[in-house]
N, C-alpha and C positions, 0 to 999 in steps of 0.2 A: 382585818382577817375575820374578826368578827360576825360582818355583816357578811361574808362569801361564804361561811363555816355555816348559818344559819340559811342560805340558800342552797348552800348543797345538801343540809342532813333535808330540806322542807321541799322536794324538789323544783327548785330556781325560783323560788317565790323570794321577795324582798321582803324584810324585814319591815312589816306593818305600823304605820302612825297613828291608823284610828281603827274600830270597827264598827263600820255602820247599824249593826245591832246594840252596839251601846255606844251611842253618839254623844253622850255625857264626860264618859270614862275618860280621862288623859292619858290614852295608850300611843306615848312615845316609843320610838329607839330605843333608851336608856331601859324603860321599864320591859322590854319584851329581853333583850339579851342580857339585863343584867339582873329582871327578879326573876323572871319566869322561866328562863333556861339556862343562866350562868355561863353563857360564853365571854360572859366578864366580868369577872370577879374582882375588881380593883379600880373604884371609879374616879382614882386619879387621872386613869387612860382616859375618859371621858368630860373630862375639864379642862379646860383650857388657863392655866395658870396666871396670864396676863388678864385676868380680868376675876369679879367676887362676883359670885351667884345674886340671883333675886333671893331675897329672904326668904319669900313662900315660894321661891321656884321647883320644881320636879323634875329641871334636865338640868343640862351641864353645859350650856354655851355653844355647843354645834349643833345646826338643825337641820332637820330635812324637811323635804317636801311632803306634802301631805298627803297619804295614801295608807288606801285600805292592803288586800290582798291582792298583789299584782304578781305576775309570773316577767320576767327579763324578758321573755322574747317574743311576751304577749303584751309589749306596753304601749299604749296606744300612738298612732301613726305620727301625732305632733311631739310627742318625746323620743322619737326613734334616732340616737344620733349615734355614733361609734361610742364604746364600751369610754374612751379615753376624752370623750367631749361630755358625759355622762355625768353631772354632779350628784353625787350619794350623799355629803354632808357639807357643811360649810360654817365657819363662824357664824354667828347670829346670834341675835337680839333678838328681844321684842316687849310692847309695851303691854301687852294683854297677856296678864298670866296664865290667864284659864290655858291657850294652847302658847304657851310659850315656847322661842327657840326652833318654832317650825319655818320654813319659811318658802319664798315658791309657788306658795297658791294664788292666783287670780286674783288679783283687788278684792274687790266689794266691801270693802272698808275695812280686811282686814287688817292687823300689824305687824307683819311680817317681814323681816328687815336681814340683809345679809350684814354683815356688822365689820370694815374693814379696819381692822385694830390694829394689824401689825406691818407698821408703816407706811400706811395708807393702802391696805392689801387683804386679802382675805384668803385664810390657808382652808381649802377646798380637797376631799377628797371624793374620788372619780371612782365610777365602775370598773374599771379597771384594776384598780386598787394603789395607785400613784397620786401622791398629795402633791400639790402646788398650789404657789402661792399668788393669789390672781387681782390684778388691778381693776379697779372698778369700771375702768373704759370696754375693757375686755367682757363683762360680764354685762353690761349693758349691750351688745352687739347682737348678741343672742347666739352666740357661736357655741354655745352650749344648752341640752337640754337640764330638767322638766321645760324650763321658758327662764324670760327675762327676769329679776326678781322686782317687787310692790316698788320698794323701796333702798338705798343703800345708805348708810351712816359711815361717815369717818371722823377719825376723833385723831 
């Protein structure tokens, strides 16, 4: 609800990962809705309780993909898939703290990992705003966008 609440007050822009004028800055998810505008005030919501944080981490176990300022119905033509093939968040890992928890973007060495923890599955929520719990076969098919992910981890 969060992330739709912040698309409707921002007219249909998504909830920002980075901003290319401070390419340093670790502007997740977490830090846009939960410091700087408080559309969530409780970041149990935002943890995933089967698993403990990175010690120096700065999210919470669900990550997105990585983007600046984007408007939904301006996303470009290789993410364009129904509102309900749409991944907004997804359990995730990763081994590089600096952007930790994102995940989704293009190789080039990054480590960005969907992280299937719960029972060999990854609980995914959609543009649409319907969570499911999605198997790794499934998510390598590419039947959903941003794209395929780097990498997938089950444990």
């Amino acid at each position: 609800m969060a992330h739709m609440m912040y698309a409707a007050d921002f007219n249909d822009y998504l909830v920002p990962n980075e901003n290319p004028r401070q390419p340093d800055y670790p502007r997740i998810w977490t830090t846009v809705l939960m410091g700087y505008y408080k559309y969530i005030t409780d970041k149990r919501i935002v943890h995933c309780p089967s698993i403990e944080p990175q010690q120096v981490s700065i999210s919470f176990c669900y990550g997105s993909w990585t983007r600046s300022f984007v408007k939904i119905a301006e996303l470009p033509e290789k993410y364009k898939k129904p509102p309900k093939d749409f991944i907004l968040l997804a359990d995730s890992w990763a081994t590089n703290i600096q952007r930790e928890m994102w995940f989704f973007e293009e190789s080039k060495g990054k480590n960005y990992v969907i992280h299937c923890r719960h029972n060999q599955r990854a609980n995914i929520l959609f543009l649409d705003g319907h969570a499911e719990a999605v198997e790794p076969e499934r998510l390598k098919k590419g039947e959903f966008a941003p794209f395929i992910p780097a990498v997938l981890v089950s444990e």
